[in-house]
C-alpha positions as CSV (number, residue, x, y, z in Angstrom):
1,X,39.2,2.9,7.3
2,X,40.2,-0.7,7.9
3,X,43.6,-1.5,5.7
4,X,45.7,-4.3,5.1
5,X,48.5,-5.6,8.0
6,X,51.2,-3.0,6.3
7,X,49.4,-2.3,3.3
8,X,48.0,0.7,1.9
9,X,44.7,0.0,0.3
10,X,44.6,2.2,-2.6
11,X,40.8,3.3,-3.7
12,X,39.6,4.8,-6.8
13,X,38.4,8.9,-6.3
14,X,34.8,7.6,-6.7
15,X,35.1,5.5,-3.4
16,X,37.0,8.0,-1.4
17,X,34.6,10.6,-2.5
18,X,31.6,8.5,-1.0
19,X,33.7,7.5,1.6
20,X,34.4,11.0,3.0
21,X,30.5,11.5,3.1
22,X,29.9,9.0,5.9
23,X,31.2,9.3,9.2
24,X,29.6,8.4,12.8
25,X,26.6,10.7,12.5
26,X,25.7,9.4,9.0
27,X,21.9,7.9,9.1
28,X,20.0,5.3,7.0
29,X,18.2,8.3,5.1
30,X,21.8,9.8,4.7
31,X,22.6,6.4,2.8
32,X,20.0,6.6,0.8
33,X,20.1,9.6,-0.6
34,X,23.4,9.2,-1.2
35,X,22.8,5.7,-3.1
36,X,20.2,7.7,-5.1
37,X,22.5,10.5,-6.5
38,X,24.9,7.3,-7.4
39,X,22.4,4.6,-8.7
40,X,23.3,1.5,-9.5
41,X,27.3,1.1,-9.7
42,X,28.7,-2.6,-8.4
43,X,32.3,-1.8,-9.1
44,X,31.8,0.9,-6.6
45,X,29.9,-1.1,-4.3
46,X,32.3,-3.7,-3.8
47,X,35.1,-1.1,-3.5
48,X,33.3,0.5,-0.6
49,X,32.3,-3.7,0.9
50,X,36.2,-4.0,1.1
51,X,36.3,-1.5,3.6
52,X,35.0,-4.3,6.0
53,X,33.2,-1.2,7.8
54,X,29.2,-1.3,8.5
55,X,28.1,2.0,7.4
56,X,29.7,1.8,3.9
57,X,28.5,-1.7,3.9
58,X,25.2,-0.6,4.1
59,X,25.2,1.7,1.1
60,X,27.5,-0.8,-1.1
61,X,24.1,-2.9,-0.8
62,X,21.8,-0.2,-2.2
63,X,24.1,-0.1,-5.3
64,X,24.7,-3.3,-5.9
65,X,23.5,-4.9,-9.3
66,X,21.3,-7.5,-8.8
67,X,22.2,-9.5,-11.6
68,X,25.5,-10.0,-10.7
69,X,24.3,-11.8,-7.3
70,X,24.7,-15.3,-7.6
71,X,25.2,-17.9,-5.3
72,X,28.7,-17.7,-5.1
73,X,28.4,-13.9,-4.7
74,X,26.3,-13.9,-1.9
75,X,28.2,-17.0,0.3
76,X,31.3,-14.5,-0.2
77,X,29.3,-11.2,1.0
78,X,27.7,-13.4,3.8
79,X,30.9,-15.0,4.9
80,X,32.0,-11.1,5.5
81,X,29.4,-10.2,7.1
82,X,30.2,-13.0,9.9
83,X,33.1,-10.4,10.6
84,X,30.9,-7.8,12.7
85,X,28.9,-8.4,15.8
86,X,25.7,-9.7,15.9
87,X,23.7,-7.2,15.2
88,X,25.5,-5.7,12.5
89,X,25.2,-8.5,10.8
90,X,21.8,-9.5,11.0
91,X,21.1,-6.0,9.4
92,X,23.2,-6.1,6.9
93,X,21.5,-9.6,5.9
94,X,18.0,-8.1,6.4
95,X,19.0,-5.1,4.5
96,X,20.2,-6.9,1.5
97,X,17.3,-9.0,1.2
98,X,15.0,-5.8,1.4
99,X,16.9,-3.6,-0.9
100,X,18.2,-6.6,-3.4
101,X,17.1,-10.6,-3.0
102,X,13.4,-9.5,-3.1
103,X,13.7,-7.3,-6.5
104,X,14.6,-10.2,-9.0
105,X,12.6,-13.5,-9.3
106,X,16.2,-15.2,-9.7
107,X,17.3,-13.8,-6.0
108,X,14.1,-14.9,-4.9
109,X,14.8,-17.9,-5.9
110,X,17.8,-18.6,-4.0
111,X,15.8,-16.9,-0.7
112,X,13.2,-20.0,-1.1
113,X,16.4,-23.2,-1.3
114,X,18.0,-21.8,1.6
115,X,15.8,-23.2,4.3
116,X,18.5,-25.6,4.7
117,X,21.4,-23.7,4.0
118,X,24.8,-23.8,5.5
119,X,24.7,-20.5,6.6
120,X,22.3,-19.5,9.2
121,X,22.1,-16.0,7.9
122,X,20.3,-17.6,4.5
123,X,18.5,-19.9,6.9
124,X,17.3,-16.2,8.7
125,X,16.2,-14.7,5.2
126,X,14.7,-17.9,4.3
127,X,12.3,-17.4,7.4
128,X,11.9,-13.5,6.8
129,X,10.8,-13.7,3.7
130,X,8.5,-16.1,4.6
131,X,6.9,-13.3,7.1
132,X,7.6,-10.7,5.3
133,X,5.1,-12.3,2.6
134,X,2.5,-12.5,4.7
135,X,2.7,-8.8,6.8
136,X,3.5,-6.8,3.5
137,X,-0.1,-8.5,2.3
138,X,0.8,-10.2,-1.0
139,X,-0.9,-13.7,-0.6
140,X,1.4,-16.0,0.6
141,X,2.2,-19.3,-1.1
142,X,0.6,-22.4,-0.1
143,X,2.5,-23.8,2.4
144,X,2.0,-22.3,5.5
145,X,1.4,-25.9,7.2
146,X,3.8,-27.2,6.0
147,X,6.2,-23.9,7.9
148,X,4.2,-24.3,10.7
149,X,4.8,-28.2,11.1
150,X,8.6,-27.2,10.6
151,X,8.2,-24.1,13.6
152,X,7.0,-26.4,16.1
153,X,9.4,-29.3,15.0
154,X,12.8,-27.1,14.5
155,X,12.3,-23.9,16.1
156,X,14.3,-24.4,19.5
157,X,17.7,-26.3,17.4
158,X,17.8,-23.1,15.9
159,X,20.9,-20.2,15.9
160,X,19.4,-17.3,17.5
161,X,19.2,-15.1,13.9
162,X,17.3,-17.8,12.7
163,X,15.0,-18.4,15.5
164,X,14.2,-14.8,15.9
165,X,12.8,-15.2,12.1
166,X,11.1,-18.2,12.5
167,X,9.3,-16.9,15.3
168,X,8.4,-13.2,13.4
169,X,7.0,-15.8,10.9
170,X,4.5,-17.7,13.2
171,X,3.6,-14.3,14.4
172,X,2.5,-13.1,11.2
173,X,1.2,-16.7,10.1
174,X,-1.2,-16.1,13.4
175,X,-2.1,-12.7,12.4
176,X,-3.5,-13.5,8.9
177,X,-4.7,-17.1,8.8
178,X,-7.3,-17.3,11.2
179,X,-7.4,-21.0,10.9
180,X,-4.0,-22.0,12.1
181,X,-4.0,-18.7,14.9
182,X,-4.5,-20.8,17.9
183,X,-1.8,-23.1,16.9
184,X,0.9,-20.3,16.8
185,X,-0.4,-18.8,19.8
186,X,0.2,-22.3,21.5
187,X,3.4,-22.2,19.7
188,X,4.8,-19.4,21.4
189,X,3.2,-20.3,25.0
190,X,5.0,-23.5,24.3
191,X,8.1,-22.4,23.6
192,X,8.1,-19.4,25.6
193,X,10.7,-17.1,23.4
194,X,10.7,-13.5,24.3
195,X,8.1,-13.8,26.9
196,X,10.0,-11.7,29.3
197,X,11.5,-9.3,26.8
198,X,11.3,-5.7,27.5
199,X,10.0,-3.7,24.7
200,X,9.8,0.2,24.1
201,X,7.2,2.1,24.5
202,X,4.6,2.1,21.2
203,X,6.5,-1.2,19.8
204,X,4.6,-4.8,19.7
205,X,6.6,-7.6,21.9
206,X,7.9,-11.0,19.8
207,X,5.9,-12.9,22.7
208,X,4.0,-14.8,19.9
209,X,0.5,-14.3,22.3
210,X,1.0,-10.8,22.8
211,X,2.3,-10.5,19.5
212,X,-1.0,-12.3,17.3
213,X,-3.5,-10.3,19.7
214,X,-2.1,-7.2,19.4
215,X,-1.4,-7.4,15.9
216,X,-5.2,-8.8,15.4
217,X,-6.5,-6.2,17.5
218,X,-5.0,-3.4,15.3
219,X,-6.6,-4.7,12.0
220,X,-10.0,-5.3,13.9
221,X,-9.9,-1.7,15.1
222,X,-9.5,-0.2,12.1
């Protein structure tokens, strides 16, 4: 684990317990079932955050307290997760709005004000959630124009993270609202973002054309 310059970081026997359950090999299930056997215990979670190491990171999330993340909370955790590469990151954001932000209406609220934020990791859960309204079927709040006006205005300014989720929300936007479909299929041909990207085998591309008639096709099919 990651210590101090010249200081030995001293944990309680809960942590180092957990701790000596994760090493290289340990998957997302692993965490989980782990986090189940625990439950909820923040003091614990933010012992194992201070590790600054992904994989411990990942589990301090799924026993975090909810209640206790406020604003100020979540700029610290964010600014921390700035500290791994780009990836990491990006999952540790997604995974703490999937497993936290989206289970109390006061988190929620702070995903929906942070279309503007600072930070472009809020600006990226601003934009997931957005999608992830729409593709987990709950009906979506009224203001898909209003998103889509902002897509085709903002879209290309945007950090990479960001754009990534502003784009997986037109896709889903096209997907489910018939009537503004053409407009995020010309959104995508416009901007052109992922149109070259490689995808595996079985997986839909982020090409916003390919993505909307492949997605429609599914649900038509069914």
């Amino acid at each position: 684990m990651n210590e101090n310059k010249g200081t030995e970081i001293k944990r309680s026997s809960k942590a180092e317990n957990v701790l000596s359950q994760i090493n290289s090999k340990t998957m997302l299930g692993d965490l989980r079932k782990i986090a189940k056997d625990i439950k909820k215990d923040h003091e614990l979670a933010m012992e194992l955050w201070s590790t600054e190491e992904y994989l411990p990171r990942l589990l301090a999330i799924l026993i975090m307290d909810k209640k206790l993340l406020s604003q100020e909370v979540l700029n610290k955790l964010d600014k921390d997760m700035l500290t791994h590469a780009y990836d990491e990151r990006n999952n540790l954001m997604d995974w703490l709005m999937a497993n936290q932000l989206t289970k109390d209406k006061k988190t929620i609220a702070l995903m929906e004000s942070w279309e503007n934020s600072p930070s472009a990791l809020q600006r990226r859960v601003f934009w997931y959630y957005q999608a992830r309204l729409r593709w987990t079927g709950q009906a979506p709040p009224d203001n898909t124009e209003d998103l889509i006006s902002k897509l085709e205005s903002n879209i290309m300014q945007e950090e990479p993270e960001v754009q990534w989720a502003m784009n997986f929300t037109a896709g889903w936007i096209g997907v489910y609202d018939e009537k503004n479909r053409a407009r995020c299929i010309k959104l995508g041909e416009r901007t052109g973002l992922y149109k070259d990207e490689m995808v595996s085998k079985g997986c839909t591309p982020d090409y916003l054309p390919e993505f909307i008639t492949i997605e429609v096709n599914k649900r038509q099919n069914n």
